[in-house]
TIMAR-996250 format. One record per residue (C-alpha): residue number from 1; z, y, x. Coordinates in nm, 2 decimals, padded with zeros to 4 digits. Layout:
[NUM,[Z,Y,X]],
...
This chain:
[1,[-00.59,00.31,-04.12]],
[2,[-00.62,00.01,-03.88]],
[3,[-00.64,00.09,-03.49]],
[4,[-00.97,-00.01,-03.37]],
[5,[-00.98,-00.29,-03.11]],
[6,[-00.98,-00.20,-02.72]],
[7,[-01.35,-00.17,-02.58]],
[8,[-01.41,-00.50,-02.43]],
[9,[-01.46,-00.50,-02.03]],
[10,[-01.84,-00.45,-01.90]],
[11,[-01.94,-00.35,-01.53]],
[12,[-02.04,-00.03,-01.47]],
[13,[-02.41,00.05,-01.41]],
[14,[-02.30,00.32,-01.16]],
[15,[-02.06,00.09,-01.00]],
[16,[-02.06,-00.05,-00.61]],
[17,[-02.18,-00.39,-00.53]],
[18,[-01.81,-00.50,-00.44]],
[19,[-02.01,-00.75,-00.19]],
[20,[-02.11,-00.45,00.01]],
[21,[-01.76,-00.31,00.05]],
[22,[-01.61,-00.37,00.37]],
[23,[-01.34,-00.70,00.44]],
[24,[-01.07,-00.74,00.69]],
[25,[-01.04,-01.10,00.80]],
[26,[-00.66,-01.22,00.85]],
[27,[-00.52,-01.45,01.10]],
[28,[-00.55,-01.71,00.81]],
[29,[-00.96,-01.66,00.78]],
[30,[-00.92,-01.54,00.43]],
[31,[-01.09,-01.14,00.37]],
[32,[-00.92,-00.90,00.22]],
[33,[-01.13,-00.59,00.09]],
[34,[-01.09,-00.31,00.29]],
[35,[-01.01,-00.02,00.07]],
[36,[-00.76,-00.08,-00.24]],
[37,[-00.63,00.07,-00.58]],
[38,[-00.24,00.18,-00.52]],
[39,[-00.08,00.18,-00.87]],
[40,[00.24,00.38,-00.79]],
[41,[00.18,00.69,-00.98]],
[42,[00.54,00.86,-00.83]],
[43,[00.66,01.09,-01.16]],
[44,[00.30,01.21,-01.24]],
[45,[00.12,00.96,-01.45]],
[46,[00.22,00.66,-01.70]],
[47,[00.23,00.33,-01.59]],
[48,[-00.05,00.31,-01.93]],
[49,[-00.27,00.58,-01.75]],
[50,[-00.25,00.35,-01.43]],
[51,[-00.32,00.02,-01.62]],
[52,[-00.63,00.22,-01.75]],
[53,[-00.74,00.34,-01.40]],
[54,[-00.72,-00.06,-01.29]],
[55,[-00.94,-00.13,-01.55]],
[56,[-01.18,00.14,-01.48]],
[57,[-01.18,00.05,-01.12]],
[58,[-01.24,-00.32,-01.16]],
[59,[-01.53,-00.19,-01.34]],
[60,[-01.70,00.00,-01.09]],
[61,[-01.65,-00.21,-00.77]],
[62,[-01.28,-00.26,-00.64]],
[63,[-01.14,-00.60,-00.62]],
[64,[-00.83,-00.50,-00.45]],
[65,[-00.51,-00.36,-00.62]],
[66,[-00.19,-00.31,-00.48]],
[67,[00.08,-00.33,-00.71]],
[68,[00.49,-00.36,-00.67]],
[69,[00.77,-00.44,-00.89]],
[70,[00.97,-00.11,-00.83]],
[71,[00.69,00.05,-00.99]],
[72,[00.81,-00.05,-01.28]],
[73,[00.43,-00.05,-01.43]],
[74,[00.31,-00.42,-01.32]],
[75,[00.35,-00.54,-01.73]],
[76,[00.07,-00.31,-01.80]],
[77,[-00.13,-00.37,-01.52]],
[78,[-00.12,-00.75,-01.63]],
[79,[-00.26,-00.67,-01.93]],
[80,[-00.56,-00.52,-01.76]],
[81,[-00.58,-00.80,-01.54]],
[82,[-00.59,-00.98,-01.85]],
[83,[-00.85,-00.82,-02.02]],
[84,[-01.05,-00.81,-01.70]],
[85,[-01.09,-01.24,-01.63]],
[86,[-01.09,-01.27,-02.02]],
[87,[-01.40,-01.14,-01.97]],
[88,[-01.56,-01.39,-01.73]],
[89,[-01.74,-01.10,-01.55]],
[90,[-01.46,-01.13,-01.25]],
[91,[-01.32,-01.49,-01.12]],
[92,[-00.97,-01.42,-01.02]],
[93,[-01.10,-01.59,-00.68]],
[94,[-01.29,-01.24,-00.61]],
[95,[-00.96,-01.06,-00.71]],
[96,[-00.71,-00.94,-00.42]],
[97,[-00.37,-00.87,-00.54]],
[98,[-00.08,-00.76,-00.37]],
[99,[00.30,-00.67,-00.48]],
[100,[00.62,-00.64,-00.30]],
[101,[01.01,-00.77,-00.27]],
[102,[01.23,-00.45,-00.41]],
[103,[01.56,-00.34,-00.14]],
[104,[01.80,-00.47,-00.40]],
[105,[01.60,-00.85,-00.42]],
[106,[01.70,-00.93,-00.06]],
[107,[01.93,-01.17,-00.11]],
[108,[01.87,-01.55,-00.04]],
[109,[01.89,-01.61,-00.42]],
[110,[01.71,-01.33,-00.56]],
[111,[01.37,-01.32,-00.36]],
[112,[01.18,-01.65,-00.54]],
[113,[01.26,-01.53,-00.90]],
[114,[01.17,-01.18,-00.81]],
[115,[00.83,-01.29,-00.71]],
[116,[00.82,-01.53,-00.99]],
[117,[00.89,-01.20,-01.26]],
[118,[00.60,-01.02,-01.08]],
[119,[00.35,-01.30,-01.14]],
[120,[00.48,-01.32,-01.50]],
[121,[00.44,-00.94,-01.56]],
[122,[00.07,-00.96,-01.41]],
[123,[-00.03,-01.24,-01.59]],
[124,[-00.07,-01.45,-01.23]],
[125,[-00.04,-01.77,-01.10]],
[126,[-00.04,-01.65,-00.75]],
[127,[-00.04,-01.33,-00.55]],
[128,[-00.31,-01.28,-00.27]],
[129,[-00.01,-01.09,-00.06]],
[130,[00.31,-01.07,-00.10]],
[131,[00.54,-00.80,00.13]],
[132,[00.88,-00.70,00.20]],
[133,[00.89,-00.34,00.07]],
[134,[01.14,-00.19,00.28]],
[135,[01.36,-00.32,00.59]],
[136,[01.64,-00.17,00.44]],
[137,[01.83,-00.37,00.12]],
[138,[01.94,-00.01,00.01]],
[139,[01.87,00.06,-00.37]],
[140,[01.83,00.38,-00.51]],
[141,[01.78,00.50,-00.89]],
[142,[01.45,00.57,-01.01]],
[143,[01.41,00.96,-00.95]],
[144,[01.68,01.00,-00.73]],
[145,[01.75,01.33,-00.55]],
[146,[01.63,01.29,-00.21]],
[147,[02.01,01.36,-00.12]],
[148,[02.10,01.07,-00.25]],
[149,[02.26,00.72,-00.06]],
[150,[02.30,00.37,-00.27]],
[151,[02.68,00.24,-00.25]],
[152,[02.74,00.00,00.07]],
[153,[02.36,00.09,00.21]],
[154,[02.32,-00.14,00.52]],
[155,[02.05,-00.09,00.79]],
[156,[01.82,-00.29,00.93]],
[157,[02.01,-00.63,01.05]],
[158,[01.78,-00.86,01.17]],
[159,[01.95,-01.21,01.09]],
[160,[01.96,-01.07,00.74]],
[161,[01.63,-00.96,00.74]],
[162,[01.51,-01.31,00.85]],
[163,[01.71,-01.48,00.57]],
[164,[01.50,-01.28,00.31]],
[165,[01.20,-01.36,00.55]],
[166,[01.28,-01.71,00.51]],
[167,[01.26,-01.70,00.15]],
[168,[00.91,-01.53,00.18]],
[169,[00.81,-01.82,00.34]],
[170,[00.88,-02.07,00.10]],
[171,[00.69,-01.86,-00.17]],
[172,[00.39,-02.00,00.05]],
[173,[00.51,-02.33,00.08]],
[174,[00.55,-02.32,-00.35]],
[175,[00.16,-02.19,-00.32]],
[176,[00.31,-01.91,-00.56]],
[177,[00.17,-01.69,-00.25]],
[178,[-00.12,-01.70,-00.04]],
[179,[00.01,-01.47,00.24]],
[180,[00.33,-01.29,00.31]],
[181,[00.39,-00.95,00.48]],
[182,[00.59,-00.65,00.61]],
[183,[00.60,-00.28,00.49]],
[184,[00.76,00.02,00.62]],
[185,[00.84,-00.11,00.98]],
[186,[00.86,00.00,01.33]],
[187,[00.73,-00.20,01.65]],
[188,[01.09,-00.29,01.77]],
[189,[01.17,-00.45,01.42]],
[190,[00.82,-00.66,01.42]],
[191,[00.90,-00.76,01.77]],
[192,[01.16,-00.96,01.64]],
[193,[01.01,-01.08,01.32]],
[194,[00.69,-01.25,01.52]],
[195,[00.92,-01.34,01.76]],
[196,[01.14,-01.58,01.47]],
[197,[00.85,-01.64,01.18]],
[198,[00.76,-01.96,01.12]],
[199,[00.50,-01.78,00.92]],
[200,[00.38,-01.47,01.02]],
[201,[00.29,-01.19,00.85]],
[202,[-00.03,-01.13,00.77]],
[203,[-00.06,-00.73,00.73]],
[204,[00.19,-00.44,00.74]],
[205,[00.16,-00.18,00.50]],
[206,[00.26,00.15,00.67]],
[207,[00.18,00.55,00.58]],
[208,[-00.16,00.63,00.78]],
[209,[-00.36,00.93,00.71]],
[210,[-00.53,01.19,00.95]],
[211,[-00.25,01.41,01.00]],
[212,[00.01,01.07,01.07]],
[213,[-00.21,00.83,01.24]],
[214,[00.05,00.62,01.41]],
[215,[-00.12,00.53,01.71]],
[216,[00.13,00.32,01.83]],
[217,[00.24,00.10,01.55]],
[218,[-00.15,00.07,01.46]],
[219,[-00.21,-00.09,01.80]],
[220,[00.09,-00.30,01.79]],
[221,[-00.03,-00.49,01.48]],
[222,[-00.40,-00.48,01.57]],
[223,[-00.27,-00.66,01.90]],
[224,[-00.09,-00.88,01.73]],
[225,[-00.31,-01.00,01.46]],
[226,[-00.20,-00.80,01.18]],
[227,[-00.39,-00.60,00.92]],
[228,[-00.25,-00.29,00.90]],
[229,[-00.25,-00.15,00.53]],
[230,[-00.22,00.24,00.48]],
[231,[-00.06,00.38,00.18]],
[232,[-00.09,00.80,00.14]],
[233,[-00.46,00.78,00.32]],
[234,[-00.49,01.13,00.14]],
[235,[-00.18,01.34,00.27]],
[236,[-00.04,01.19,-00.09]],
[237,[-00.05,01.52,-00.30]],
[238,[00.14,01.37,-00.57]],
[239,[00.42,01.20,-00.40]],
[240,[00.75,01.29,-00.57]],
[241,[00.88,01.65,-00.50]],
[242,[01.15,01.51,-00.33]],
[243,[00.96,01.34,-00.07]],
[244,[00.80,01.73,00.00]],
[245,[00.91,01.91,00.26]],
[246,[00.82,02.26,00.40]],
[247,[00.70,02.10,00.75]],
[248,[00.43,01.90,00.58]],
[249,[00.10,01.93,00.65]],
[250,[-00.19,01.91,00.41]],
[251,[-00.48,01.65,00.57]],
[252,[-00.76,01.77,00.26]],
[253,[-00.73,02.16,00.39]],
[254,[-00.74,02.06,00.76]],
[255,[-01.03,02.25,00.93]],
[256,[-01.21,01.93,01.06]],
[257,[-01.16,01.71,00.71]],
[258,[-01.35,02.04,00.55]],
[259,[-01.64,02.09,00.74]],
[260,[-01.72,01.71,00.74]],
[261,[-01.66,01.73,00.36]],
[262,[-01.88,02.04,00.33]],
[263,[-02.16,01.79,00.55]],
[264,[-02.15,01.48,00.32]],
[265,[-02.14,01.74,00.00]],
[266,[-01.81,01.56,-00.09]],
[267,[-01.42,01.59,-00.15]],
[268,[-01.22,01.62,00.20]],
[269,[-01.00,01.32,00.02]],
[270,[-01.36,01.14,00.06]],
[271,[-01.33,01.18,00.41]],
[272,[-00.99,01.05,00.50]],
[273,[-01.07,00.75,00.27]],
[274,[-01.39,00.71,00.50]],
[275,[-01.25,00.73,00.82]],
[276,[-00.97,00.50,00.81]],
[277,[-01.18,00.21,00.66]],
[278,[-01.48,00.31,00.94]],
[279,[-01.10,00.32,01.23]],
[280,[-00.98,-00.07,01.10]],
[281,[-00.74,00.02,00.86]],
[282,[-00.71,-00.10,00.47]],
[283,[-00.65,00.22,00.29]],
[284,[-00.49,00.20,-00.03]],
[285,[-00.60,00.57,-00.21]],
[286,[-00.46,00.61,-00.56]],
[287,[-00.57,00.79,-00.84]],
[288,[-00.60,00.77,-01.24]],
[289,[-00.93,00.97,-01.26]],
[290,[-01.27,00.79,-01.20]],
[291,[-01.50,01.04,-01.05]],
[292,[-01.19,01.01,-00.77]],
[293,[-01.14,00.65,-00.75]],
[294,[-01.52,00.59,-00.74]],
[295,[-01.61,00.82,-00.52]],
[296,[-01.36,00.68,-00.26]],
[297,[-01.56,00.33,-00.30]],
[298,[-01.84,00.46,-00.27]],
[299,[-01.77,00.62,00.07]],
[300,[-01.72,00.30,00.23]],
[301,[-02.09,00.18,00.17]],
[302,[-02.23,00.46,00.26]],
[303,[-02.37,00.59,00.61]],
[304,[-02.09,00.58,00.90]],
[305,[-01.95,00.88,01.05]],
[306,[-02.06,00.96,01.38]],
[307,[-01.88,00.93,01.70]],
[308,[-01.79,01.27,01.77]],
[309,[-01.67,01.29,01.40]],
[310,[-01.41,01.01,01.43]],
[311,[-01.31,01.15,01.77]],
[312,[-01.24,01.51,01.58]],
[313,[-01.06,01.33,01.33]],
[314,[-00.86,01.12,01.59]],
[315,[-00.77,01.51,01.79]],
[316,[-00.63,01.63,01.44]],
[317,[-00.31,01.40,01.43]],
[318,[00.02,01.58,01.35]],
[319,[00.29,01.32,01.35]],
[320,[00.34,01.44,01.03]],
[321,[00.53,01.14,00.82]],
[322,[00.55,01.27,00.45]],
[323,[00.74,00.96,00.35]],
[324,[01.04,00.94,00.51]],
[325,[01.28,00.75,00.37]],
[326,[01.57,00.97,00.32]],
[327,[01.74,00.74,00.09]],
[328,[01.80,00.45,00.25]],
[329,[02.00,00.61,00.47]],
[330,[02.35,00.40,00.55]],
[331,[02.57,00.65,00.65]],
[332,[02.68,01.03,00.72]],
[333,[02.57,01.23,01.01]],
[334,[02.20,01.03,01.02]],
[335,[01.84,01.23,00.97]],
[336,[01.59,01.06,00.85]],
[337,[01.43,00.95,01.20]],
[338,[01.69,00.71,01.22]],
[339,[01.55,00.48,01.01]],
[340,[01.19,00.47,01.25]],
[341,[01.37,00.42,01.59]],
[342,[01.27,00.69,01.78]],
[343,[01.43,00.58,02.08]],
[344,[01.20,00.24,02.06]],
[345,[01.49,00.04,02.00]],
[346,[01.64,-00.04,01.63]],
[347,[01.92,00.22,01.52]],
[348,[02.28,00.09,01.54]],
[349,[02.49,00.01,01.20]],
């Protein structure tokens, strides 16, 4: 028996005006919607289920999904971004697509082609944003132990770093890219980077939820002109177990998250999604399942949170960084703050 053909690609009635979401206007004019889909699914969900959830959310409202190579989904995604301007119900104008350089596509040689496979698997002509994952040209195996440190790993060097920058740049100049980026950085390293771009980035993606609000970095690119884009906006329960630690917090049980959950009669997830789009931040929640992802853009058209609410949620911060980055360590003897520079300047080789 025959499969039957896919359903073709409608709006949903109960879907958000995506007009009514929320924009962030970069230093270049353009707007970039102020809450995303992420579509890295760590070891939990198939890079099918997440081509599925792109489709769904496109249906419901959300013009903005962030994507990357080392996900190793985007293929599938592009056929959902297929399906969805095949259509002719979305213009690939109202679209905002992001995806990023992988560690081991550094090199001088390797960063163009690397963006040029990307726009192939998504079916592109050009990518809305395009950053530079990590600082760090360390690879690592997919599913790794957290123990684990990629043969001659290097650490941040910034003359390297501005090589692979340099390449970035001319991914604008070859209109393959509208805007370029950073990810994963601290203020000392950024310093330098606006201090030696001839174009600078645009946004820095960067873990921000309650319990890690990163006050400092956050003003530091909001100073500067930057669009600060924040991945695990939920406490990420489904990170990889090897990103867990027993020091972790939980943002979603947090006292203050609950009772303003249990006011707006919705999920405490809702809430973190809320307050960083209502603080200035782009957050990029992910999730498979629709009465999830549409209840987080629905959140952001919805009645504000008050003052005192935001300044609760601001009281709650934990400095509690889930992502660490074990694995692109560079040599014995380091922990894992080495790679944020805790003393405000960048770690020595």
């Amino acid at each position: 028996m025959a499969e039957s053909a896919p359903a073709p690609f409608t709006l949903a009635d109960d879907g958000v005006d995506p007009t009514r979401v929320p924009k962030r206007t970069l230093h270049t004019g353009a707007r970039i919607p102020a809450v995303g889909l992420g579509t890295f699914g760590s070891d939990r969900f198939s890079g099918e289920d997440i081509a599925k959830a792109v489709l769904g959310a496109a249906s419901v409202g959300y013009r903005h999904i962030d994507c990357a190579a080392v996900y190793g989904n985007e293929r599938l995604i592009g056929e959902s971004f297929r399906t969805i301007l095949e259509s002719g119900l979305i213009r690939r104008e109202e679209m905002w697509i992001t995806s990023k350089l992988w560690n081991d596509k550094h090199a001088e040689a390797d960063v163009v082609p690397a963006c040029e496979k990307s726009l192939a698997d998504l079916g592109l002509e050009y990518l809305d944003l395009y950053l530079v994952h990590w600082p760090f040209p360390n690879y690592h195996a997919p599913g790794c132990d957290v123990a684990s440190r990629a043969p001659g790993a290097k650490p941040y060097i910034h003359e390297h770093y501005m090589k692979t920058w340099r390449q970035m740049e001319k991914l604008v100049d070859m209109g393959l890219v509208r805007h370029i980026g950073t990810s994963n950085m601290t203020i000392p390293k950024l310093r330098l980077v606006l201090r030696d771009a001839r174009i600078r980035p645009a946004c820095n993606e960067m873990e921000l939820h309650p319990h890690f609000q990163q006050p400092g970095l956050f003003g530091f690119v909001a100073d500067h002109g930057i669009v600060p884009i924040g991945f695990c906006p939920i406490g990420s329960p489904t990170r990889p177990d090897r990103d867990k630690t027993e020091a972790d917090t939980v943002d979603i049980q947090d006292p203050v998250i609950v009772r303003i959950a249990e006011r707006l009669g919705v999920h405490p997830a809702v809430v973190c999604v809320k307050w960083a789009v209502q603080r200035g931040q782009v957050p990029i929640p992910f999730s498979v399942y629709r009465n999830e992802y549409l209840s987080n853009l629905r959140c952001t058209v919805t009645e504000p949170l008050p003052d005192e609410e935001m300044q609760a949620i601001a009281g709650i911060d934990r400095n509690c960084r889930l992502i660490k980055g074990q694995v692109f360590l560079w040599k014995d003897g380091q922990t894992w703050e080495d790679l944020w520079d805790p003393t405000g300047e960048i770690t020595p080789p």
